[in-house]
LOVOMAR-995179 format. One record per residue (C-alpha): x, y, z. Coordinates in steps of 0.1 Angstrom, whole numbers, plus 5000, padded with zeros to 4 digits. Each point is the difference from the previous one (the first is absolute). Layout:
> X, Y, Z
...
END
This chain:
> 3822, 9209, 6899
> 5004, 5013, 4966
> 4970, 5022, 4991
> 5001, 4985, 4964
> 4987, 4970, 5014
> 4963, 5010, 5001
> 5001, 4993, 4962
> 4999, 4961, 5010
> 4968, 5004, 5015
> 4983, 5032, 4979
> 4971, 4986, 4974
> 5010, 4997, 4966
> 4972, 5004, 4975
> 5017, 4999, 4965
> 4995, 4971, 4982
> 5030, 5000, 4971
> 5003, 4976, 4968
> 5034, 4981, 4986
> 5015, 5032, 5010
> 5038, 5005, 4986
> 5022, 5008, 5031
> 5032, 5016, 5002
> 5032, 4980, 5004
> 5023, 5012, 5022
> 5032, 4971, 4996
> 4993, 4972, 4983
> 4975, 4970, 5005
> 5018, 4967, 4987
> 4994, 4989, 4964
> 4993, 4962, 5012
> 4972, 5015, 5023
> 4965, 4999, 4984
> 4970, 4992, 5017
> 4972, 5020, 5025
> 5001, 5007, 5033
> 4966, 5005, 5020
> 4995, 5013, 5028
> 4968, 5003, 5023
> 4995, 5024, 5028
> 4977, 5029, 5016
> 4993, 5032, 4980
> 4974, 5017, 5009
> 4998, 4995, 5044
> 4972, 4996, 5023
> 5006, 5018, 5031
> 4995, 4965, 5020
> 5026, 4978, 4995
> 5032, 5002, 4973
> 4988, 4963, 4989
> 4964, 5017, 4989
> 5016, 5024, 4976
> 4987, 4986, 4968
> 5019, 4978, 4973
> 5019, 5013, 4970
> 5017, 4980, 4977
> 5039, 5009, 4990
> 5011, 4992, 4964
> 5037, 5004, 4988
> 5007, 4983, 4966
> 5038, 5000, 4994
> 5011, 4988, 4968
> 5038, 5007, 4986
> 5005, 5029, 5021
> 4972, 5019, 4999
> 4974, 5000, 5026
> 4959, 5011, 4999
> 4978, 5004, 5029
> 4961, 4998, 5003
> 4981, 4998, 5030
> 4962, 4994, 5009
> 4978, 4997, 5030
> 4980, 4966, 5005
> 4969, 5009, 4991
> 4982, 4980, 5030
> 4967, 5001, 5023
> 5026, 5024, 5029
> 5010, 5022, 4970
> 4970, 5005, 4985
> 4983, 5008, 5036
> 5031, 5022, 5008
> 4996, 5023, 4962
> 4961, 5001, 5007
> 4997, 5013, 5035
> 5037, 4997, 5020
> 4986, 4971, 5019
> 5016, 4967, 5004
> 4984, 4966, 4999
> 5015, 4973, 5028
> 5038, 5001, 4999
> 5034, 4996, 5021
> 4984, 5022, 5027
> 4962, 5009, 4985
> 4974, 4979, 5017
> 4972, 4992, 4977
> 4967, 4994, 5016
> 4987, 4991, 4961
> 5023, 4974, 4996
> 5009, 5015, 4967
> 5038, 4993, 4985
> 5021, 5023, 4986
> 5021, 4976, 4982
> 5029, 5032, 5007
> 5029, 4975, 4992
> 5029, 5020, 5005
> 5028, 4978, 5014
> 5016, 4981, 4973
> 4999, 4986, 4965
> 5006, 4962, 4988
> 4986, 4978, 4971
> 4974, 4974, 5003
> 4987, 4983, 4977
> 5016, 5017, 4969
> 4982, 5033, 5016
> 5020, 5028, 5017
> 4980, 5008, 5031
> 5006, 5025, 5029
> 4997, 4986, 5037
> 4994, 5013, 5034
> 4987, 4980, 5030
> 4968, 4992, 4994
> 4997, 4967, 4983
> 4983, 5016, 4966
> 5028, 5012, 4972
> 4996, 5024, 4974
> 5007, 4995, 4965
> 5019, 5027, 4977
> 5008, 5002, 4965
> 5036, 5003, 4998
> 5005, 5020, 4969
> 4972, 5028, 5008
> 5000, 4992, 5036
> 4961, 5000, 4999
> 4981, 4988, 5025
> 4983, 4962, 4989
> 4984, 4995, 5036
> 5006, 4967, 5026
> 5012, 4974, 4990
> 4977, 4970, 5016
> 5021, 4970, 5013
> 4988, 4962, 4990
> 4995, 4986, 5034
> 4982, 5009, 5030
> 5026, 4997, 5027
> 4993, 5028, 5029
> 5015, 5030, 5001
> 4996, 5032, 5021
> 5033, 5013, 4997
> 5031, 4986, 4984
> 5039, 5021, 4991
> 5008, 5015, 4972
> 5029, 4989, 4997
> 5000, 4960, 4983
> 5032, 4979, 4989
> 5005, 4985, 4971
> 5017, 4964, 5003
> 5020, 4991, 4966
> 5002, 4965, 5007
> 4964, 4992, 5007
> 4994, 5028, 4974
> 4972, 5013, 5024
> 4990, 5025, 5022
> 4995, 5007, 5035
> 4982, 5017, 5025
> 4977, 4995, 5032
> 4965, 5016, 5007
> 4986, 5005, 5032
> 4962, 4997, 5013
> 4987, 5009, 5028
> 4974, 4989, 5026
> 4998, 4984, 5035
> 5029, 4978, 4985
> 5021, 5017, 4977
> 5023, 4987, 4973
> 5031, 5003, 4976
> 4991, 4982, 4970
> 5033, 4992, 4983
> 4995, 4996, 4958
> 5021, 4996, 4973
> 4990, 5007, 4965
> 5011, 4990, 4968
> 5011, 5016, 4971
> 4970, 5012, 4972
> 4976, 4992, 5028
> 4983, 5021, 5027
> 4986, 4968, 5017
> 5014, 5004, 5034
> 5015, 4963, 5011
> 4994, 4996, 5041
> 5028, 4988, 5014
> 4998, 5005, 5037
> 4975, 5012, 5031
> 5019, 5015, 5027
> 4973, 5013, 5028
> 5001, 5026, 5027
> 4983, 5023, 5022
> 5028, 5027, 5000
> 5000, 5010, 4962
> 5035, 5019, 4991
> 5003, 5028, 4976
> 5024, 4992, 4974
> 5007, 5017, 4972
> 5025, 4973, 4988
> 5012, 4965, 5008
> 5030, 4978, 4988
> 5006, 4972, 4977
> 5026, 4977, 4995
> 5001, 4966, 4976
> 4987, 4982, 5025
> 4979, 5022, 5022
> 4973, 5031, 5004
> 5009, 5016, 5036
> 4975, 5024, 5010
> 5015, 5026, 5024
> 4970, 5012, 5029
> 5019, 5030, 5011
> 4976, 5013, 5034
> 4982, 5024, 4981
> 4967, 4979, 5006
> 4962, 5004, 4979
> 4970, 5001, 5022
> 4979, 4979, 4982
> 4966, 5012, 5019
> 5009, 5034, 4990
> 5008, 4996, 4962
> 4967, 4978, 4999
> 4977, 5028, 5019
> 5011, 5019, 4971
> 5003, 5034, 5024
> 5035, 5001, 4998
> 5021, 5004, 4972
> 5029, 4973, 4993
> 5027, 5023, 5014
> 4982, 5004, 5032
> 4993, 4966, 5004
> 5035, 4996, 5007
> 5017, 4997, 5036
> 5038, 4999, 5004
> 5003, 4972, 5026
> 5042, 4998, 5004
> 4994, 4973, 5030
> 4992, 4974, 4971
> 5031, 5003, 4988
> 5007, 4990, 4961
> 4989, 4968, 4985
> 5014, 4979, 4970
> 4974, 4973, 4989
> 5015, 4977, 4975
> 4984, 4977, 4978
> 5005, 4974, 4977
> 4996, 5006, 4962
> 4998, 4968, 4994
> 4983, 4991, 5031
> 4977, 5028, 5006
> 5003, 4998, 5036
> 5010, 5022, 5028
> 5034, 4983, 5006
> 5021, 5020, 5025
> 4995, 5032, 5022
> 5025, 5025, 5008
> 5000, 5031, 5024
> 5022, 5030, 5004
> 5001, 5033, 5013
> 4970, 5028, 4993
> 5005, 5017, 4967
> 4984, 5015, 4973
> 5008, 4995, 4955
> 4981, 5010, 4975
> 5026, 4985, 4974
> 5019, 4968, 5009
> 5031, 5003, 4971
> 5007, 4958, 4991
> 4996, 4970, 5014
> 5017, 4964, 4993
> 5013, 4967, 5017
> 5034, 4988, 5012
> 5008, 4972, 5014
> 4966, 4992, 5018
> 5000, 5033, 5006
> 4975, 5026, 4992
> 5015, 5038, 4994
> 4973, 5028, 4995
> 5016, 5038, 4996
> 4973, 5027, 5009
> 5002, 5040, 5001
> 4990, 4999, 5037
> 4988, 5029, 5023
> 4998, 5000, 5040
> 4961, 5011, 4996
> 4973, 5014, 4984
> 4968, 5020, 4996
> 4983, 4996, 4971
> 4976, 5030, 5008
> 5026, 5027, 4998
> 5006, 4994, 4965
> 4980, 5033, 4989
> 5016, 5013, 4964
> 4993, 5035, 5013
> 5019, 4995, 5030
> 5029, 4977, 4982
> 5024, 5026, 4988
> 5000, 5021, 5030
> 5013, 4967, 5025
> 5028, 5002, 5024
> 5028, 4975, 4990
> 5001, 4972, 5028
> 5031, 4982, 5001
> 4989, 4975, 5020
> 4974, 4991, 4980
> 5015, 4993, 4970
> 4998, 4966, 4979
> 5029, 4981, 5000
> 5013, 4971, 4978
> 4993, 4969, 5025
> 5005, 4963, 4992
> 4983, 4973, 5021
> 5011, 4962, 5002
> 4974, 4971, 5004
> 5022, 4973, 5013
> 4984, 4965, 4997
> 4997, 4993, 5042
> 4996, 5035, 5012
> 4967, 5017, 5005
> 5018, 5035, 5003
> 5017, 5022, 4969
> 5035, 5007, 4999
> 5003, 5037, 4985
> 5029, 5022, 4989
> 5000, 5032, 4983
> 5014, 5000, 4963
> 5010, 5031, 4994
> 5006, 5040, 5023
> 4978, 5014, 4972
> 4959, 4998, 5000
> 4981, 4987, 4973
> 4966, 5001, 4983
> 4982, 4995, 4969
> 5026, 4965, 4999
> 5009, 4991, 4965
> 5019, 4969, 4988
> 5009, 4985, 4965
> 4970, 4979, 5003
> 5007, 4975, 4976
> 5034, 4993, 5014
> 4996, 5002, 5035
> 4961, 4996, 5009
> 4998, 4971, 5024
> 5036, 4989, 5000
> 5030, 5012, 5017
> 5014, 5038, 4987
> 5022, 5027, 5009
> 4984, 5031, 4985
> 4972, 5023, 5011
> 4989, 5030, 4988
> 4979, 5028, 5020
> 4989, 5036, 5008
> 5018, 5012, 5032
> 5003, 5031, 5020
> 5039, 5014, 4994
> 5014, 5003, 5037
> 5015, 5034, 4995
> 4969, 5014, 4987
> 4973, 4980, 5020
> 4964, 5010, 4992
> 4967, 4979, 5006
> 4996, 4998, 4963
> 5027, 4978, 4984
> 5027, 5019, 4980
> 5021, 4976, 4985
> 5005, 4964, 4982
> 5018, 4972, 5016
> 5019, 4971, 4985
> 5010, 4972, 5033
> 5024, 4972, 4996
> 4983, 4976, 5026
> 5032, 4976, 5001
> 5020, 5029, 5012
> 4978, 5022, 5014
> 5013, 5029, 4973
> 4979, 5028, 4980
> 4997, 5024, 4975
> 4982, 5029, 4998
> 4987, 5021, 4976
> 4989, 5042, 5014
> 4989, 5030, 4986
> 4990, 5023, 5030
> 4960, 5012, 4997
> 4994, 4972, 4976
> 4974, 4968, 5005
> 5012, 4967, 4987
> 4972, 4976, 5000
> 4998, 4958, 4996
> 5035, 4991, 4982
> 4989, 4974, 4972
> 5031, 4981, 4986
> 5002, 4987, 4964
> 5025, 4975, 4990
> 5019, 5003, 4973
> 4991, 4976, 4966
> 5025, 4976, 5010
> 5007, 5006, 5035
> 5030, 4985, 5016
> 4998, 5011, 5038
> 4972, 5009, 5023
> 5005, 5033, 4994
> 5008, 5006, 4966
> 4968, 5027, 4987
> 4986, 5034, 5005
> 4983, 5015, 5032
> 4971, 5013, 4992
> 4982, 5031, 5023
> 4973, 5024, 5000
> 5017, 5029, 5017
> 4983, 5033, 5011
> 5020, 5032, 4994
> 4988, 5014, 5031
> 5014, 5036, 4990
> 4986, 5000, 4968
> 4968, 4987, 5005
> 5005, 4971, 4974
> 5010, 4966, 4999
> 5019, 4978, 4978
> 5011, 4966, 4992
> 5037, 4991, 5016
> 5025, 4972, 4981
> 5026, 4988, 5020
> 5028, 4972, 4993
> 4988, 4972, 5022
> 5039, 4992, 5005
> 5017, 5034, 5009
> 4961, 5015, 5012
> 5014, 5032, 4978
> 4977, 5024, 4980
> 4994, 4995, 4966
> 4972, 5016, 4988
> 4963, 5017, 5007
> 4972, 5006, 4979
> 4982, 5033, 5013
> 4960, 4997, 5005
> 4983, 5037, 4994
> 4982, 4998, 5036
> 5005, 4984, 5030
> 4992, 4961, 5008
> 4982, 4995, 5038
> 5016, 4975, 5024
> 4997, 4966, 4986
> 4997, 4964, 5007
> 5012, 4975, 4978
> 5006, 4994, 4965
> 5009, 4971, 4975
> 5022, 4999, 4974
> 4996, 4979, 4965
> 5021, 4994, 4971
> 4972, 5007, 4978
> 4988, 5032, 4981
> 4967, 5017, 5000
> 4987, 5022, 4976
> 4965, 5010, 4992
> 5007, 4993, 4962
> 5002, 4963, 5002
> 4972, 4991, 5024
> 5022, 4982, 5018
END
């Protein structure tokens, strides 16, 4: 392990504004929009998840590039800049009750707002041209919610969104809604009930279907409740259970088939679509997992485990099987899964993007990009040894005429510098062409969303 890679998880406490970055190549011409970016900077010593939010800006706009950043000024920060306590987190138990609203995870739009999510249910609201904090943003319904992912989908068609919530009791439930566009009314569209509530941090869509993926990583619910035990320890690696796929209708609402497979672990499942009756769901998928090791102070100085490591999987739900078929995609690992979303999401594709970890410099931190052909099984990859890529975002070109004709966008850590900077690649050839150098280092991030639009303070966008 590179010792440059204690930057990812070292606090960063400069807050910069529409700062001009140094180009280093070129950044398209065609390519103007913003990229942001949500993630820890500043950790708690619990749990990597607890680190609290900061919010990522890059506006690029013909060729040049400016970066501002700002924390999410939130019940957990405030706490955390007042007395170095946290409120009830990831792995912080909160006798109180109090939230800390820390949404660190991801960014999407709802409701014309830009918001920052995490898994509680609540989301936080951010202006995107100062990145200032407006506070959370209250859904229009009342449907239950405990816990929920971070990590919705968007269906074009139906011009909604998706996601499921979870609430927990003697008789829990995944409450499957959709929600339509300008709205934060959250539509019902399905109950499915168990005693054995899964941890998932994402689940699959297709056109016709929402698939949620119980990997045996198993909530108990007396526990969470009891409020004694933070949500990290009130999980239990169960492998015996094996993986369930729970698929239900759309249309229906109803829990329509059940599918089992081996034990397994994914944070990220990659796509998801229908063939022929039947169902294909692609997932980053590990052979376990403990979420209670994840300490950022301990991160850096891991042990690389090959046998540990996620791979590309791909499971078929065959209409009169119970039982997944599964083959590996691709020799390389993947996280952080990237598509052309608009192209691809839901339907059949051939391209993913991902961070990996290169197999002639393995480390427990991944250290390189990774572009897989999943009709062929092929990739590209894209090194620099003691640097950090982070979640590939692609970015079609104005008048796209293949999956992957765009840009890669990365937040990469120069581990040996101590800085970080934002990576263009060719989406096609997965070559360099450019990076715009940020004055300090960025933390390990999460997720990030790119937009066509401009920001600027100016307008009052």
């Amino acid at each position: 392990m590179s010792k440059g890679s204690k930057w990812l998880f070292t606090d960063l406490k400069q807050e910069l504004e529409r700062e001009p970055l140094h180009i280093q190549g070129i950044f398209p011409e065609w390519l103007s929009g913003t990229l942001f970016r949500n993630g820890p900077a500043k950790f708690m010593e619990s749990h990597l998840f607890d680190g609290l939010a900061m919010i990522h800006k890059f506006a690029i706009d013909h060729g040049c590039v400016t970066y501002s950043n700002r924390f999410l000024r939130t019940p957990a920060y405030d706490r955390a800049m007042t007395n170095g306590q946290t409120l009830s987190g990831f792995a912080s138990p909160s006798s109180s009750g109090a939230k800390g609203y820390n949404a660190n995870v991801s960014v999407t739009r709802i409701d014309h707002h830009f918001a920052a999510l995490t898994e509680s249910p609540d989301i936080v609201a951010f202006d995107p041209c100062s990145l200032g904090t407006i506070g959370v943003l209250p859904y229009e319904d009342d449907l239950p919610a405990h816990y929920t992912t971070a990590h919705p989908h968007y269906d074009f068609r139906r011009k909604s969104l998706f996601n499921f919530t979870v609430q927990f009791g003697r008789t829990c439930s995944y409450h499957v809604y959709g929600m339509p566009d300008g709205t934060r009314r959250r539509k019902l569209i399905g109950t499915v009930e168990t005693t054995a509530p899964a941890y998932m941090h994402s689940f699959a869509m297709t056109e016709n279907y929402i698939v949620l993926v119980e990997f045996p990583l198993i909530f108990n619910p007396l526990e969470l409740m009891q409020g004694e035990k933070s949500i990290a320890d009130s999980m239990h690696w169960m492998p015996e259970r094996g993986t369930r796929f729970l698929v239900v209708g759309k249309n229906s609402g109803k829990l329509e088939r059940v599918f089992e497979s081996d034990s397994c672990f994914s944070f990220h499942l990659i796509n998801a679509y229908e063939k022929q009756g039947d169902i294909f769901i692609d997932a980053c998928a590990m052979k376990k997992i403990s979420m209670g090791s994840i300490n950022p102070g301990h991160l850096s100085e891991l042990a690389y485990n090959p046998s540990n490591q996620p791979a590309m999987l791909r499971f078929r739900l065959s209409p009169g099987k119970t039982v997944a078929a599964v083959e590996r995609l691709s020799e390389e690992t993947m996280e952080f899964p990237g598509i052309h979303y608009r192209w691809s999401n839901a339907a059949e594709y051939r391209y993913a993007y991902g961070t990996s970890t290169n197999r002639n410099r393995p480390e427990s931190i991944e250290n390189q990009l990774v572009k897989v052909d999943t009709h062929f099984g092929t990739a590209k990859t894209w090194f620099q040894e003691g640097h950090y890529p982070g979640e590939p975002v692609f970015v079609a070109t104005p008048q796209a005429s293949s999956e992957d004709d765009g840009v890669i966008l990365s937040v990469v850590l120069d581990g040996d510098g101590g800085s970080s900077y934002l990576l263009a690649l060719d989406a096609v050839t997965f070559e360099e062409l450019g990076r715009a150098v940020v004055p300090h280092h960025i933390p390990y991030g999460f997720h990030g969303l790119y937009t066509n639009e401009l920001f600027n303070e100016e307008e009052g966008v």
